[in-house]
N, C-alpha and C positions, 0 to 999 in steps of 0.2 A: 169663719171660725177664728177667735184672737184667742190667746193663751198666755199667762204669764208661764215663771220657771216652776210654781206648784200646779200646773195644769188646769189654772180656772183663767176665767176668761180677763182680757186686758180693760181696763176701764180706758177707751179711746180717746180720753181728754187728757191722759198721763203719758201717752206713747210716744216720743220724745226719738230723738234720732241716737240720742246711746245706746238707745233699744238692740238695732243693728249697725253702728259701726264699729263692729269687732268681729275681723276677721273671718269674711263670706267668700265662701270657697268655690264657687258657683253661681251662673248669672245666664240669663236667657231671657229673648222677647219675640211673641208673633207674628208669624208673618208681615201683618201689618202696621207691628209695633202699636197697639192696642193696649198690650198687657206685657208687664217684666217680672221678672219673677226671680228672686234670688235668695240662698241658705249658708247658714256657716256653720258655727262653730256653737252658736245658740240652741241648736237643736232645733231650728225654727223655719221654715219656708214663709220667706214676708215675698207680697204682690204687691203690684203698683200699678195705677191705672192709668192712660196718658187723659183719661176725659175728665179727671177728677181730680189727679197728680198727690192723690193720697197712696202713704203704705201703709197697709195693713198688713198682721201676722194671719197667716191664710190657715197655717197648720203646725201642731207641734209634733215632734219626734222622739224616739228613746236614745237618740244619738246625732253628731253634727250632719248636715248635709254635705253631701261633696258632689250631685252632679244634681243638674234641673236642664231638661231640655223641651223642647215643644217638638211636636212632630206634625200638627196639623196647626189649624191657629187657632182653635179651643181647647186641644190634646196637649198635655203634657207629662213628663216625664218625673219623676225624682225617686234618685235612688241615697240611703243612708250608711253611713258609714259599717255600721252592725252588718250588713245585708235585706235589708230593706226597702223593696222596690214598692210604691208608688206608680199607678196612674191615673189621673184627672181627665175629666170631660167639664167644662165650664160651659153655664149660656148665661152670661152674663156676670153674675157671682156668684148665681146658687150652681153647687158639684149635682150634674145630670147624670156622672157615672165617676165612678171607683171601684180602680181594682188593686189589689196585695200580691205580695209575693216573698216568702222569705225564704234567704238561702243557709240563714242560722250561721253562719260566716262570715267573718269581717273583710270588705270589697278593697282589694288595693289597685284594680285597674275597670272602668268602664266606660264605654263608647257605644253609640249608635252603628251597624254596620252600614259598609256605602251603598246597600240596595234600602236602608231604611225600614228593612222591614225583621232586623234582628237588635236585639239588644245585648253584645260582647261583655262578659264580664270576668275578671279576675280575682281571685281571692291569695288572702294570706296565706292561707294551707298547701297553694297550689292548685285547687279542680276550676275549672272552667267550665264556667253556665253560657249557655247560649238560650236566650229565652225569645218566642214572638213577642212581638213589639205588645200584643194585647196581653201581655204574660200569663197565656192558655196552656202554652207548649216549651217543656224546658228539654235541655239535651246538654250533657254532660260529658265532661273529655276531662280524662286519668293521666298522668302521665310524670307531670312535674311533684316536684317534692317541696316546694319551698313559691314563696313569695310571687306571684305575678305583675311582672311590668308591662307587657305590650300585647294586643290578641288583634288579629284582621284576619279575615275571611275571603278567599279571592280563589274563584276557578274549580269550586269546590275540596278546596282546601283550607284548614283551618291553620295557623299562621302563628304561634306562640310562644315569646319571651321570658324565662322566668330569671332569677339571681343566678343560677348557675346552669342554665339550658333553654335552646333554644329546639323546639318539638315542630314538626308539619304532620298535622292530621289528615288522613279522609275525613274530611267532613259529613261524609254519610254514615262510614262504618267504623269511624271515630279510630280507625289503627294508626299504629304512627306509621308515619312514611319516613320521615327522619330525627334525626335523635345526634342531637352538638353538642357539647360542652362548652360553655365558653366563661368568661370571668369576669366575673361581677354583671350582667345583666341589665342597661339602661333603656335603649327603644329600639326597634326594628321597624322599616314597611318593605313592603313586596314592592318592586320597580316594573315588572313585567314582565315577559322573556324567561320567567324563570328566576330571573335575578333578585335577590335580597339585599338591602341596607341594614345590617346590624352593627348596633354600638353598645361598645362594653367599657368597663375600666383600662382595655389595653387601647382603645380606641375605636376608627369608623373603619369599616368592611363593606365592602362591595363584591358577593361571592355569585356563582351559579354553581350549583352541583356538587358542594365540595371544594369549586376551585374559585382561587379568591380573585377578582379581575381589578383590585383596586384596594388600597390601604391608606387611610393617613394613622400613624399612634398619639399614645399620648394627648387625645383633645379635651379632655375634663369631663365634665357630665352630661350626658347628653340628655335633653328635655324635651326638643321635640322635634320632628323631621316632615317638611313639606315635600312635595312636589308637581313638578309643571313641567312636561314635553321631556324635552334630554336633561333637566334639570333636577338633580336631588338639594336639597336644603336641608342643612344640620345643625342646629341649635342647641349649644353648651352654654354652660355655665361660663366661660370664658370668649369665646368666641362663636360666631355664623361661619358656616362653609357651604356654601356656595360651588357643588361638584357639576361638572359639565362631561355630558360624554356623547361626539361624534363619533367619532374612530377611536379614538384613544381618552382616556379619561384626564380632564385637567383640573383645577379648583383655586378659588382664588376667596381670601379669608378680611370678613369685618371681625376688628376686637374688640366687640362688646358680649356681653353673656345673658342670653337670653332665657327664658323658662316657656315660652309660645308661639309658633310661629301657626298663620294664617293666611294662607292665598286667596288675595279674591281678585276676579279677575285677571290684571295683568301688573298684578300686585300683592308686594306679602308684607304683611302686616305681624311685626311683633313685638312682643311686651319684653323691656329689660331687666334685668335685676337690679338696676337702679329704677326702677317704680318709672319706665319713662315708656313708653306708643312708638316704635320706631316704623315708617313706612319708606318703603320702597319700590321706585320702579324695577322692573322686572327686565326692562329692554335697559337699564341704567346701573345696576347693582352698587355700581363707587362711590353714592353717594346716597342720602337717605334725608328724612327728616325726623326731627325730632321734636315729638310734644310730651312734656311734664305731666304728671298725676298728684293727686294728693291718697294715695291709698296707700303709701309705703310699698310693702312687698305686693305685687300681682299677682295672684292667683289664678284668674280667669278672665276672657273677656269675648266677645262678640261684637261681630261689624256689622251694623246697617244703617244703606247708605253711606255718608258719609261721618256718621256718630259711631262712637267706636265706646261701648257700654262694657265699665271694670268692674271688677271685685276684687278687693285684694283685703292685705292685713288693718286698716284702718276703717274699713267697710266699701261702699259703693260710691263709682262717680263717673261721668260723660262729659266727652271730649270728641271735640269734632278735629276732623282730620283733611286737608288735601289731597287729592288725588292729583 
């Protein structure tokens, strides 16, 4: 399906790369890098095929995109800024399966969970959807009053962030187990043991139970949080931290400011706020590499292999990387 911005179809001999490069918020390929698939700000989900290296507008929307992921390597995902979930079954280019899902809600946080078999989502109102991956089965958690920044699932509890509170549910019977206040609201993950990573406007926390085992203040925005073994990784808007904890907890800081960080393998991979691919060893931290983009601001991006495929404020581009 091709669509212009009145809803009829694109005449393919006019679809010109202005089409999308402006600001695609969202980017994914399968498994076998076969098929890419990315959305923005157009309201539009465009494909790309690697045997034909044509884009096509695949689908149009009532709102921008902001996520597209694949779960199988003809399954994909996309959800819409409105609340609009999207998913795809592809055999080649004809759609073999679609399904809908509206939550009537505008999404301000969503994520695949790490067993892949739930779809995490956040809203501006505050309720939190938890839907299967086939969007059959929804299940819904009360609690927060305001904006959703962060939601993981772990141990049968449910994990969640908002601007002004941080909630852990029973995941079964949806009660809260606890209930923080804390200021301003940026990212949180579960470390294990108990232990939680939360970052606010006062800074980064490393708590169990109420009691805090670790502080830095003051770090700026926090955007996004890795980790690897005894390692938490914290990515601000100013600076990486890079927290280590044997016995006692230490951390040692890059001052660049990143908006993504990405572990693969025995390596993290992240986008800066200067539109730049930063890679790093992992047994190395002090030092990194750096490769340029032309997409201005980053928005998103994905690693495979060794092609590290962008989205950002200028549209889409691929840049291969060292390992």
């Amino acid at each position: 399906m091709k669509f212009d911005e009145n809803n009829t179809e694109y005449n393919l001999s006019k679809l010109d790369e202005e089409t999308y490069e402006n600001k695609i918020y969202a980017i994914d390929c399968n498994i076998d890098r076969s098929v890419m698939i990315f959305g923005g700000i157009k309201n539009i989900l465009w494909i790309k095929h690697s045997q034909t290296e044509d884009i096509t507008a695949f689908e149009k929307y009532s709102d921008s995109v902001i996520f597209c992921k694949f779960v199988d390597k003809n399954t994909f995902l996309v959800a819409i800024l409105n609340g609009e979930i999207y998913k795809y079954t592809l055999n080649r280019d004809i759609i073999e399966d679609k399904s809908f899902y509206n939550l009537n809600n505008d999404i301000s946080f969503i994520e695949i969970s790490s067993s892949d078999t739930e779809i995490l989502i956040g809203t501006i109102t505050g309720a939190i959807h938890v839907l299967s991956i086939d969007l059959l089965a929804e299940h819904v958690y009360l609690g927060h009053k305001d904006e959703i920044v962060s939601i993981q699932k772990y141990d049968d509890k449910l994990y969640s962030l908002s601007d002004s509170y941080f909630i852990i549910f029973n995941a079964s019977t949806y009660k809260s187990l606890m209930h923080k206040q804390i200021n301003q609201g940026y990212s949180m993950s579960v470390l294990g043991n108990r232990s939680i990573c939360l970052c606010d406007a006062s800074g980064i926390q490393i708590f169990r139970d109420n009691t805090t085992l670790f502080n830095i203040r003051d770090t700026g925005r926090t955007e996004s949080i890795a980790l690897s073994d005894n390692l938490t990784i914290v990515g601000t808007d100013q600076n990486i931290f890079f927290i280590f904890y044997n016995t006692t907890f230490s951390y040692f800081t890059v001052n660049v400011g990143v908006n993504k960080l990405s572990i693969i393998s025995d390596y993290l991979i992240a986008s800066s706020t200067n539109s730049e691919i930063l890679v790093f060893s992992l047994s190395d931290i002090q030092s990194y590499k750096v490769y340029k983009t032309d997409v201005d601001i980053i928005y998103d991006f994905v690693v495979f292999g060794n092609e590290v495929l962008i989205a950002g404020d200028s549209g889409i581009s691929a840049i291969e990387i060292d390992f």
